[in-house]
N, C-alpha and C positions, 0 to 999 in steps of 0.2 A: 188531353190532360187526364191522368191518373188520380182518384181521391182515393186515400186509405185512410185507413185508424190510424187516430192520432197517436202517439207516441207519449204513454203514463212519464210527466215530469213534474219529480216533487220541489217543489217552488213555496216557499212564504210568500203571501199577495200583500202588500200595502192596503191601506182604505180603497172598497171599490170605488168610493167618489173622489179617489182624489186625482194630485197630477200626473201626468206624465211628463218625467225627466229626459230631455233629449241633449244628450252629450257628445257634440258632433264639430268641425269646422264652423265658423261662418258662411264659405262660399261651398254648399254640398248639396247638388241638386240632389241628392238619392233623400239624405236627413229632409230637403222641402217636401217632398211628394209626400212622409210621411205626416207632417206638423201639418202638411194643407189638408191632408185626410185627416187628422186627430179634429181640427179647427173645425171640418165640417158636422161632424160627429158632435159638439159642442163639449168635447172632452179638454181639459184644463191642459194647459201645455207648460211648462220652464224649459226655455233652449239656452244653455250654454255652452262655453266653448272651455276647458280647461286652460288656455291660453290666457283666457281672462284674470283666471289667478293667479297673483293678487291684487295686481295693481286695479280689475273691474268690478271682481266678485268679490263679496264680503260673504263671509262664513262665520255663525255663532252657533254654536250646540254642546248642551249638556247630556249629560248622563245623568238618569235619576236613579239606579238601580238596578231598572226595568227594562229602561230603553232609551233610544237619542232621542232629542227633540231640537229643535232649532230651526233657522232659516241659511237660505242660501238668499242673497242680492243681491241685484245689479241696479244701473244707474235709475232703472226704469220702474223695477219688478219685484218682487220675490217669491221665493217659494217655501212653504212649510215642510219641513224634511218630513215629519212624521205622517202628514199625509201625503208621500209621494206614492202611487200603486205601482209603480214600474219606469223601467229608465231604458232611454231606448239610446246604446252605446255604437255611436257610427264613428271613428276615429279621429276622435278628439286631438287637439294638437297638446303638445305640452305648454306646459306655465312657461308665462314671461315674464322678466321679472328685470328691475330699471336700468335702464343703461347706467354700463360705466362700474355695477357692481363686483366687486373683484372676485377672480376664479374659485377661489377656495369659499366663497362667501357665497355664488351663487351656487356649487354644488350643494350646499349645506342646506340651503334653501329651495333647491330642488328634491334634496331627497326628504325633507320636512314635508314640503307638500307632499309628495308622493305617499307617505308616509300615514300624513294627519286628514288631507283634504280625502286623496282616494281610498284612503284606510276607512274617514267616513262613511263616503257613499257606499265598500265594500259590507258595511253592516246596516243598510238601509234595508229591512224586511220586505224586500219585492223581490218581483221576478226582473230578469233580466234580458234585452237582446242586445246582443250576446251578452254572456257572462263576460267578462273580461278575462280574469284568470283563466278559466277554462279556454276561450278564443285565442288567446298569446300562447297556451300549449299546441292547439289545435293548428298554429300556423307551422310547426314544424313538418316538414313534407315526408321525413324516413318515417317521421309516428305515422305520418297518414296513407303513409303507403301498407304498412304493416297490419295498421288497423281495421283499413279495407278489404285486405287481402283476407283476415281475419275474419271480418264479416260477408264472406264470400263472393267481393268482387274481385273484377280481375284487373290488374294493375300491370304495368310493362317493366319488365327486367332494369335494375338502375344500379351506376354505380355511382359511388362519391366518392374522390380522391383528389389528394394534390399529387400523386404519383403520376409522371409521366409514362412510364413503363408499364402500369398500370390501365392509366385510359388508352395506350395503344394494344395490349392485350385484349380491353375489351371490346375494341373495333374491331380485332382481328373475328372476335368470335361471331360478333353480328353478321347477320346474315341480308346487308341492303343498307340504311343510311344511318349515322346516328347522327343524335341531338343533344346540345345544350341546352338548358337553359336554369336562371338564376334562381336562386332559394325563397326572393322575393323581387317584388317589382323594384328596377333599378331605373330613374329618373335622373336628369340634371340637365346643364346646362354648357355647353361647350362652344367656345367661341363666339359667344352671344346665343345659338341657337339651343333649341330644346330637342337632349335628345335622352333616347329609351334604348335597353337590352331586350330583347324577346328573345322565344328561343327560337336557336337558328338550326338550321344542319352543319353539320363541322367537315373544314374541310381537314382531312388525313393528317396533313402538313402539320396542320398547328398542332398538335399532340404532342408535336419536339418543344410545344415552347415553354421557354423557363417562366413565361407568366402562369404557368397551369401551376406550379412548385408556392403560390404567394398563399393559396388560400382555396375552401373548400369548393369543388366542381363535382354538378351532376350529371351524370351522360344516360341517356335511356337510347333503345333501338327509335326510330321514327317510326310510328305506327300507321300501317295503311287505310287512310281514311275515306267511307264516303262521303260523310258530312260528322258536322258535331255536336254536341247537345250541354246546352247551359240548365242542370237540373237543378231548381230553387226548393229548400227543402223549409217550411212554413209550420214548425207545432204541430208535424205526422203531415201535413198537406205538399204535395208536391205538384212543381209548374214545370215542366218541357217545354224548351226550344230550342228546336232542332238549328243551328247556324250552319249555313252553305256557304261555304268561300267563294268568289268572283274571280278572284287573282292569286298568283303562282306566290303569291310575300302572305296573303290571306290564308294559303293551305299550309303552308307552315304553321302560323301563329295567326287568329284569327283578328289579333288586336294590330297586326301589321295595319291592315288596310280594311277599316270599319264601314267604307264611302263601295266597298265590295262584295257587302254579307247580304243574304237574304234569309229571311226566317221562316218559321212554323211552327202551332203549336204543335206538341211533341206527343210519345207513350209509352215511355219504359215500359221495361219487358218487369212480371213480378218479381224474378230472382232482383234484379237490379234496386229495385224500388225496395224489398225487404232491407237489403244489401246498405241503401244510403238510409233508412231511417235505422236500424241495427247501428252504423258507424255513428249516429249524432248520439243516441242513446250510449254509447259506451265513450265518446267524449262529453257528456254532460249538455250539448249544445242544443237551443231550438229553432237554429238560424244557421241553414250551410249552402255555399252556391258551390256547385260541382261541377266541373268539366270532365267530359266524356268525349271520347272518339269512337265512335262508331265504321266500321269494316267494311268494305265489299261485304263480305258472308255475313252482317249483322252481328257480329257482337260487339258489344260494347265494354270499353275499355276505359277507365279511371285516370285519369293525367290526375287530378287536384281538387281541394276542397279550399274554397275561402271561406270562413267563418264570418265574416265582413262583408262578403265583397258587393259591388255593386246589381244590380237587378232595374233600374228605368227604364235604360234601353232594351232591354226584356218585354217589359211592361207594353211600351210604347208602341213597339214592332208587333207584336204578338195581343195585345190587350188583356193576356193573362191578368187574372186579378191580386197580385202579391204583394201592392201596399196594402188592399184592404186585410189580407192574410195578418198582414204585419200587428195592421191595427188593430184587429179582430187582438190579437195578443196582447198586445200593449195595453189595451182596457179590458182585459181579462173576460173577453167570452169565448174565448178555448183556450 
């Protein structure tokens, strides 16, 4: 593991004694690790769910001139808005709101919250992880590729099109296999089973097909890997772990087949490590998980950045320390 200077981010800090806001699912092992590490620390915690609003959470805050003040409450709890120091944002579900509400009644009521509830916490003077705004930009993959590229990593040739003629042109020019894969993680449930999109290699054939003409597709060359590396980037702190695939579904996509990886901690090379803390700094972020594919000849190569995304299993396999990284932020001592 790599330590560097942290990365100057100008942030308003809430009360240093106050809570930490965690704005997450219910069932989110990534949001536990954090609250069980907050808990231990005997740092104040508020965990809620946006889902709860309105029918769980009660919201009252004024404006006095100056500033919000108010509480947020649940059946159990509450929390002072104005001593919130920081909110730690893991992807909240949206509001629910009663059955049986009619369509136009419940959009109205969705974009009111959206609107009033997270327009609040948008002006609560803390830090954030993630920002939200900033993170909902940051998931777009053409900015992240550009952005990267920008800040001097190296990123793989990609196209996006619904043109047929198009993505078999650009197979024509690759030189060895290409890849799909979706813009976001694509989840559901078909025929009762649960199933997922990764990305695949494509074969030739389907390049004819009129499903490619419905909507946006990205194709990159299949990059020649030796192993790959999950880099967690922590307020300028950075965790390596390098993932080995087991199985032939595993070296595609390492989320194929997770019962196949093995790990280690990791060592970016400097260019690379400048490379990812330069890209959060010019997307505003203090929280990036970056996938890399690493070469036969070693170099390393940029597939993605989750602004979100998960790190336990990181944690777990490797014992890297990046909740306490977390928390270290969240209670503002870096």
């Amino acid at each position: 593991m790599r330590r560097t200077t942290p990365v100057p981010v100008t942030i308003e800090c809430g009360r240093p004694d106050g809570s930490v806001l965690v704005l997450s699912g219910r069932f989110d092992p990534t949001a536990d690790l954090v609250v069980e590490e907050l808990n231990r620390r005997s740092v104040p915690v508020f965990r809620a769910d946006l889902a709860e609003f309105p029918m769980e959470l009660t919201l009252s805050a004024t404006f006095d001139g100056a500033a919000w003040g108010g509480t947020l409450a649940n059946r159990r709890r509450s929390v002072d808005l104005a001593a919130v120091r920081s909110v730690y944002y893991r992807r909240p579900t949206r509001p629910r709101f009663v059955a049986g509400m009619p369509v136009v009644a419940r959009r109205v009521a969705e974009r009111e919250a959206r609107l009033g509830f997270g327009g609040l916490l948008a002006a609560l003077p803390c830090r954030w992880l993630p920002p939200p705004g900033r993170a909902a930009d940051a998931e777009y993959k053409p900015l992240q590729l550009r952005v990267a590229a920008e800040c001097g990593l190296t990123v793989p040739r990609t196209l996006i099109t619904n043109d047929r003629s198009a993505a078999r042109a650009f197979a024509a020019e690759v030189d060895g296999p290409l890849l799909y894969k979706p813009f976001a993680p694509v989840r559901g449930v078909v025929d009762g089973g649960s199933v997922a999109v990764y990305a695949s290699i494509v074969d030739p054939a389907w390049l004819g097909d009129p499903a490619i003409t419905t909507t946006a597709h990205l194709f990159q060359p299949a990059v020649s890997k030796a192993y790959e590396c999950r880099l967690t980037a922590v307020a300028g702190r950075l965790f390596a772990a390098e993932i080995h695939a087991g199985s032939a579904a595993a070296r595609v996509d390492w989320r194929r087949d997770y019962a196949s990886l093995s790990y280690r901690v990791g060592d970016p090379p400097p260019e690379v490590s400048r490379g990812v803390l330069a890209m959060l700094d010019r997307l505003g972020l203090p929280y990036g998980a970056f996938d890399f594919v690493i070469t036969p000849a070693g170099d390393w190569v940029m597939l993605e950045l989750n602004p979100s995304g998960q790190y336990g299993f990181v944690e777990q396999a490797t014992g890297l320390p990046i909740t306490a990284a977390i928390c270290d932020y969240l209670e503002g001592a870096s």
